[in-house]
C-alpha positions in Angstrom: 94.8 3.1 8.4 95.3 -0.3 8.7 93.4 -3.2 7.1 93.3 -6.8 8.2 92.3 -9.8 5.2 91.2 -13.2 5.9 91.5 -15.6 3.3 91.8 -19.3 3.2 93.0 -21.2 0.8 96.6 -21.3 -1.2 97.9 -17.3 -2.0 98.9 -18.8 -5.9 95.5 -19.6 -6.6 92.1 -18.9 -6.8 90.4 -16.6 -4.3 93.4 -16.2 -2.5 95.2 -15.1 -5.4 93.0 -12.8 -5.7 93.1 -11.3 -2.5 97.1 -11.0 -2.5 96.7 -9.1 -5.9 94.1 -6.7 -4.1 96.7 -6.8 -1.2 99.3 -5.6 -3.0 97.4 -2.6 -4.9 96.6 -1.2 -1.0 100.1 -1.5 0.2 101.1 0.9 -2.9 98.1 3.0 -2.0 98.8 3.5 1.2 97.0 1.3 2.9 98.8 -0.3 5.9 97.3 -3.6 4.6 97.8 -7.1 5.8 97.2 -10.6 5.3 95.9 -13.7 7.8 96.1 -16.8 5.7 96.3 -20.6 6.6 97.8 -21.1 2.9 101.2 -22.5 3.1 104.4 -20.2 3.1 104.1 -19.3 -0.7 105.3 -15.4 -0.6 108.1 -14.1 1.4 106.1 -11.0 2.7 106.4 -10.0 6.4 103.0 -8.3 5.7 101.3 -11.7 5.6 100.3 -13.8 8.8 100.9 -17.2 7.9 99.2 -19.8 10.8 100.2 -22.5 9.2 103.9 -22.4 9.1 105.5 -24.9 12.3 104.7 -28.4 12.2 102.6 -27.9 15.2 100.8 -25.2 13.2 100.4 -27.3 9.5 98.3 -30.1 12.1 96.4 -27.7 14.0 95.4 -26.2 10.6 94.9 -30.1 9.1 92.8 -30.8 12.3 90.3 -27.6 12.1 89.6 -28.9 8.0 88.8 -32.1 9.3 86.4 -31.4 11.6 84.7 -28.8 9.6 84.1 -31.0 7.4 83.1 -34.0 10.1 79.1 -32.8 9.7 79.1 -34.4 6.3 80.1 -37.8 6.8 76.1 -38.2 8.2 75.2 -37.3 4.7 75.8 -40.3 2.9 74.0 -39.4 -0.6 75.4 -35.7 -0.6 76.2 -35.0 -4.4 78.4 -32.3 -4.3 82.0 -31.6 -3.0 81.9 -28.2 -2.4 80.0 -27.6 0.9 81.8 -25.9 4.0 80.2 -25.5 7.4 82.0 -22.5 9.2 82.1 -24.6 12.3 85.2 -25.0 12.9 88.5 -22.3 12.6 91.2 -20.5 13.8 90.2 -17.6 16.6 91.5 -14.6 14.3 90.5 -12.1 17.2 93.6 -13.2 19.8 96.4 -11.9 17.3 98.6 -8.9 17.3 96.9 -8.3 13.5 93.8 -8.1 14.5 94.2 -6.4 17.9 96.2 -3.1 15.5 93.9 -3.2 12.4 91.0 -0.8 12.3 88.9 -2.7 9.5 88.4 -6.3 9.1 88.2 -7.4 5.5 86.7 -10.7 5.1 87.1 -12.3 2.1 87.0 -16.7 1.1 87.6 -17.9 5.0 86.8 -21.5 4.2 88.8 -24.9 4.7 89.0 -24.0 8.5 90.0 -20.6 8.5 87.4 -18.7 10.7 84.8 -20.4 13.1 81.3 -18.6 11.9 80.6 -17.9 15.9 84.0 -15.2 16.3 82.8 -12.5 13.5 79.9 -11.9 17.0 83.1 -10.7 18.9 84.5 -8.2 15.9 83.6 -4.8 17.3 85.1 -3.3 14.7 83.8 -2.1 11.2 83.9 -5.0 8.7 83.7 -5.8 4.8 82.7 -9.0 3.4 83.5 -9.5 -0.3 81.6 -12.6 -1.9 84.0 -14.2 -4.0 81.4 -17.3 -4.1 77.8 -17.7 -2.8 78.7 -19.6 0.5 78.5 -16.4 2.5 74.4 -16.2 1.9 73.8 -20.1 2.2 73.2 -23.4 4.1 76.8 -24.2 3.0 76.8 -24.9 -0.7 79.5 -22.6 -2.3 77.0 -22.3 -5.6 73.5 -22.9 -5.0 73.0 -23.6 -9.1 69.4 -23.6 -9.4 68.3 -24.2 -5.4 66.9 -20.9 -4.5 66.3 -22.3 -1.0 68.9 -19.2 0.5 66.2 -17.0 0.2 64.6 -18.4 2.6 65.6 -20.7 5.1 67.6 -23.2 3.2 66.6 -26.9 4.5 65.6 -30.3 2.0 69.4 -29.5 0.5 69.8 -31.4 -2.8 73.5 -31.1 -2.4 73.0 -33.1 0.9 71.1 -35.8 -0.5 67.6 -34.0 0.6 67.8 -35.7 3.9 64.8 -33.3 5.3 63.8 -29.9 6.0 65.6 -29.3 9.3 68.8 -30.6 7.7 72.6 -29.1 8.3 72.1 -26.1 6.0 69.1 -24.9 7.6 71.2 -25.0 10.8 74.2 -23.2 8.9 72.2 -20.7 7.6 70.7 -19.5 11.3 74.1 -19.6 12.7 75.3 -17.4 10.2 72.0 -15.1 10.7 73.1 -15.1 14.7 76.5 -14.4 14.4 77.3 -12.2 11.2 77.5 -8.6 12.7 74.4 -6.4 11.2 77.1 -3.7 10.4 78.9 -5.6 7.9 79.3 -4.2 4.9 78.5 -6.8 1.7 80.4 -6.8 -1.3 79.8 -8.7 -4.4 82.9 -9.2 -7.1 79.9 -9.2 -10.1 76.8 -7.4 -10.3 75.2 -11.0 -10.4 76.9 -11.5 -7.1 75.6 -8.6 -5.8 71.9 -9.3 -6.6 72.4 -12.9 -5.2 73.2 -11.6 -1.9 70.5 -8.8 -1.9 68.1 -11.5 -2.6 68.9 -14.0 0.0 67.9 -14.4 3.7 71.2 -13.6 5.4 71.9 -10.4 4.0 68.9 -9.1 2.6 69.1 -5.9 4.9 72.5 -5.2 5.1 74.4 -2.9 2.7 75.3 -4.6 -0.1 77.6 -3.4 -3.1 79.5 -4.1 -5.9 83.4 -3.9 -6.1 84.5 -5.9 -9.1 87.2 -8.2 -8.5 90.3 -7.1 -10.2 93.5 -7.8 -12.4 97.0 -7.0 -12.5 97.5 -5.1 -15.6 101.5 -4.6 -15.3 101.3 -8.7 -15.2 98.7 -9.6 -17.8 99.4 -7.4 -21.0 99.4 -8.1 -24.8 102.7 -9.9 -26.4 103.4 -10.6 -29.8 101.1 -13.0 -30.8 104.0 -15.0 -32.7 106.7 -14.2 -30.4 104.3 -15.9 -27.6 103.5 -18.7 -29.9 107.2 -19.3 -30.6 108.2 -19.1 -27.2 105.2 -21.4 -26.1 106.3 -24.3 -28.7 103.1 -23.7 -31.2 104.1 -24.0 -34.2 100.4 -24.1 -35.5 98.6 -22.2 -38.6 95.6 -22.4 -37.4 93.3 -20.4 -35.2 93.9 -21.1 -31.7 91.0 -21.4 -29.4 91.9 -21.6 -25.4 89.8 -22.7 -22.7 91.5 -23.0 -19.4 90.4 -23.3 -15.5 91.8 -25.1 -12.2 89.5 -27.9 -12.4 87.7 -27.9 -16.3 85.8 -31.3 -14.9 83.9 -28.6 -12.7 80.3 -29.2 -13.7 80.5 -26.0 -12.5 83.1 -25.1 -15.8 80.8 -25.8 -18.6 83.0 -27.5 -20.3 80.3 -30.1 -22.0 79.3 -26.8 -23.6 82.4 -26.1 -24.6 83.4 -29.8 -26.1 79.6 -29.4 -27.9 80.4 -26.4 -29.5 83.9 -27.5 -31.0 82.1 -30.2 -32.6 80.5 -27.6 -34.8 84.2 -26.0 -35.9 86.0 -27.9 -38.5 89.4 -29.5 -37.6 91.2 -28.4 -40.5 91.0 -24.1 -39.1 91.4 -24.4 -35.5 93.9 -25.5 -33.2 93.3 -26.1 -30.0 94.6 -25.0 -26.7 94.0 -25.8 -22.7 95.6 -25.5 -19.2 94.4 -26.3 -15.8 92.7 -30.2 -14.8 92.1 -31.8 -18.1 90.7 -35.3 -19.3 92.1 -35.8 -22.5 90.6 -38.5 -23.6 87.7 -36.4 -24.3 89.3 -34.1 -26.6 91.1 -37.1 -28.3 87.9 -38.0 -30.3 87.7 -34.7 -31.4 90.2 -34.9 -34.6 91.4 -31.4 -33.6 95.2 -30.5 -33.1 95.8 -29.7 -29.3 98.2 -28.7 -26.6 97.3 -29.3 -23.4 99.9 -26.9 -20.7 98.4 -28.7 -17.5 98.5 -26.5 -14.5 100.1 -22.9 -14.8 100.5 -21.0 -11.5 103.5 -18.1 -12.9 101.8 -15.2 -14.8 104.4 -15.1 -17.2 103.0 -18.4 -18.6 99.5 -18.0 -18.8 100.3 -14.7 -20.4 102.1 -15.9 -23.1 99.3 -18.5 -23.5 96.6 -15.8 -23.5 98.7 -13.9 -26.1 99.0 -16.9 -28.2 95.5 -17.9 -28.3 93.2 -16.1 -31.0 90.1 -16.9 -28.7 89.5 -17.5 -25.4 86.7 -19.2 -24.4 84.9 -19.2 -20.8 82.2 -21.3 -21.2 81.3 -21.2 -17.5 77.6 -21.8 -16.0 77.6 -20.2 -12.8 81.0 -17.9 -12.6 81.3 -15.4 -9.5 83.4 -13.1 -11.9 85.8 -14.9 -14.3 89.2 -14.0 -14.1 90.3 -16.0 -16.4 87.9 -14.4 -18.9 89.4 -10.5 -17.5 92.9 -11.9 -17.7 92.7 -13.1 -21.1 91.1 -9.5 -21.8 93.8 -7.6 -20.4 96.1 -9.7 -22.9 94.3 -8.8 -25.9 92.6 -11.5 -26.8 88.5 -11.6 -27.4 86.7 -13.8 -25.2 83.3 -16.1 -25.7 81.1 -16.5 -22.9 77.8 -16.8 -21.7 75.9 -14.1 -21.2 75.0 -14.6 -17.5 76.6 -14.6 -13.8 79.8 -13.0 -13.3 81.3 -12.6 -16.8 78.3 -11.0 -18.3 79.9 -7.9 -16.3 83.1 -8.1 -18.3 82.7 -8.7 -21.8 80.4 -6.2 -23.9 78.8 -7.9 -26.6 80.9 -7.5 -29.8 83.0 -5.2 -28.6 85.3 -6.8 -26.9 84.3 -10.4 -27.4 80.9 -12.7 -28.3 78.1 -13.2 -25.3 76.7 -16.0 -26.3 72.9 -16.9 -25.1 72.3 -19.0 -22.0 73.7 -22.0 -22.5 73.7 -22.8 -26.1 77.0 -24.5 -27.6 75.7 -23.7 -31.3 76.1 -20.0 -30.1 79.4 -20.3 -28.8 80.6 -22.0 -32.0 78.8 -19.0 -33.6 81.1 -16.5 -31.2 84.0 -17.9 -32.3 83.5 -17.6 -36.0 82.2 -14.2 -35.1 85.3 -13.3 -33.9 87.8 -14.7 -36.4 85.7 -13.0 -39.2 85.7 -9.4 -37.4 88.0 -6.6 -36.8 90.2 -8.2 -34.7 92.9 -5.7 -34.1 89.9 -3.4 -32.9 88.3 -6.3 -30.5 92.0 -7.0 -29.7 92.9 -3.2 -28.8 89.2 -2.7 -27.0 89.2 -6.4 -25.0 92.8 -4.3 -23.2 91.3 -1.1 -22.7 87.9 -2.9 -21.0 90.4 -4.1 -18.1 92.7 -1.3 -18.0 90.0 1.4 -17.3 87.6 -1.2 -15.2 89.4 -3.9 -13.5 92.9 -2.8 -12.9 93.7 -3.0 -9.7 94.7 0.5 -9.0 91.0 1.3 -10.0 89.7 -1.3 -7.4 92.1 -0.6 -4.9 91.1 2.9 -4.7 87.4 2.1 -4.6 88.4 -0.1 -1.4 90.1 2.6 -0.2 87.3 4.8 -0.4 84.7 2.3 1.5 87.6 2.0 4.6 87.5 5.7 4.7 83.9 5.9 5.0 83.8 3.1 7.7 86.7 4.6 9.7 85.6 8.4 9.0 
């Protein structure tokens, strides 16, 4: 069998990361799988398509981003940056890959990867999985509070409300036209899931859950001091880690998170971050920190997940939270929100603190929670959660399964 993955975006982060984990699991299933990607050479992997490698390529590639995001220089007072339009991409169904695969596996196929209008020509079986929510709208990649997908999107708040018949009405019906009936929808959270059930794209189609998964042989629990050591913290303190590409993402919760700190005295915690960070609004704080800036090796952010005592994923709309299932798989209990993705992954003091929707006093109260528990047992139980659920043997398999059952 052989499997074809569209992904856009860069293969060390992200979505894409995700997809070349997922990737990787088939191969050493047995799955002839391969990868079509317009991220830049990263992996040296003759089972990965790159169509962005000449110079000619990189500008065609530059060129199909530019003009799928041309619709939105009309929408002067548009409020948010993440909005794609699927106008625009590369035709996927004139390769050699996709002439010799037997399933197409869709998966993020934004920043000018696939042109909306081509899935029409696929006349073969497909899987979609959501790894946002801009499959089932008008464009938005997180329709926060809008429920306007359900519908017929139109009067866009991310597009400045510029009327009822604006561009994510007219996304939405292209996507209705051209998205093959057959596809096979599949949500990386539960939450997902239900998003997609409930919208107007996809609301017949079959729609399942497959959650996204980790890589257990690369995120595993080390010696909280030999981490620590190794990592420069020389701190007595409890750490608490918060970490994500972008923590300025309104998107991130990190206002929630910078609330609830306020509530933790200085003098017992230390604190810990990596990814896109302000600093000069942690400064004020009077807290101890280290701030790691961007990590793209696991090696890294494992010894940073080992170090930390916490982690904390305050997000406010998460598809899954990798972060929060990577931190997991390293031992160490996580606080989150008990809602979207990561309500799937981390059972209420068990394995870490769901704190209610989205109250900093109760993620201040996770953390004390957790510190005052039995932490070897949270510790040994946050591991086993991702070993037995998200490793990605275990999601591999149930992938290979749904191929079988659209090939069969």
């Amino acid at each position: 069998m052989k499997v074809l993955h569209l992904v856009g975006g860069q293969l060390n982060a992200g979505a894409a990361l995700g997809t070349y984990t997922l990737h990787s699991a088939l191969r050493n299933a047995g799955i002839d799988s391969r990868i079509l990607t317009n991220s830049r050479p990263i992996v040296d992997d003759n089972t990965i398509a790159y169509i962005a490698r000449t110079p000619t390529q990189k500008a065609r590639n530059l060129f199909r981003r530019q003009l799928d995001s041309m619709p939105l220089w009309f929408y002067k007072n548009a409020v948010s940056p993440d909005f794609s339009t699927g106008f625009f991409g590369f035709d996927f169904t004139k390769t050699q890959e996709f002439r010799e695969a037997n399933v197409i596996h869709l998966h993020w196929i934004n920043t000018g990867l696939v042109n909306v209008k081509h899935l029409a020509r696929v006349d073969k079986p497909i899987v979609w999985t959501l790894r946002d929510m801009w499959p089932m709208t008008g464009g938005c990649h997180y329709s926060i509070d809008c429920e306007n997908y359900k519908a017929s999107c139109g009067s866009c708040w991310q597009l400045g409300r510029s009327g009822e018949h604006d561009l994510s009405r007219w996304i939405l019906r292209r996507k209705i036209r051209y998205v093959p009936r057959r596809t096979i929808i599949v949500g990386i959270s539960d939450w997902l899931s239900q998003r997609a059930k409930d919208s107007a794209i996809f609301a017949n189609f079959d729609v399942r859950t497959i959650h996204n998964n980790i890589n257990v042989d690369e995120f595993f629990p080390v010696d909280k001091q030999v981490a620590r050591t190794l990592l420069g913290l020389t701190t007595g303190k409890k750490i608490v880690l918060v970490g994500a590409q972008d923590l300025k993402s309104h998107l991130k919760g990190f206002d929630k998170f910078l609330a609830a700190v306020k509530m933790l005295d200085p003098k017992d915690y230390f604190l810990a971050f990596f990814g896109r960070l302000d600093e000069e609004t942690i400064r004020p704080l009077g807290f101890e920190y280290k701030n790691y800036g961007f990590l793209h090796d696991s090696i890294s952010l494992r010894l940073l997940y080992s170090a930390a005592d916490v982690f904390v994923g305050p997000s406010i709309t998460e598809a899954f939270g990798k972060t929060i299932a990577e931190s997991m798989a390293c031992g160490t209990p996580v606080v989150c929100f008990d809602a979207t993705g990561p309500k799937d992954i981390v059972d209420h003091q068990k394995n870490g603190y769901l704190a209610r929707p989205f109250e900093a006093e109760d993620i201040a109260n996770g953390i004390r929670w957790i510190m005052s528990s039995d932490y070897p047992t949270l510790c040994d139980n946050a591991r086993s959660k991702v070993e037995t659920t998200f490793d990605s043997r275990i999601i591999g398999g149930k992938y290979k399964e749904l191929y079988e059952e659209l090939v069969r």
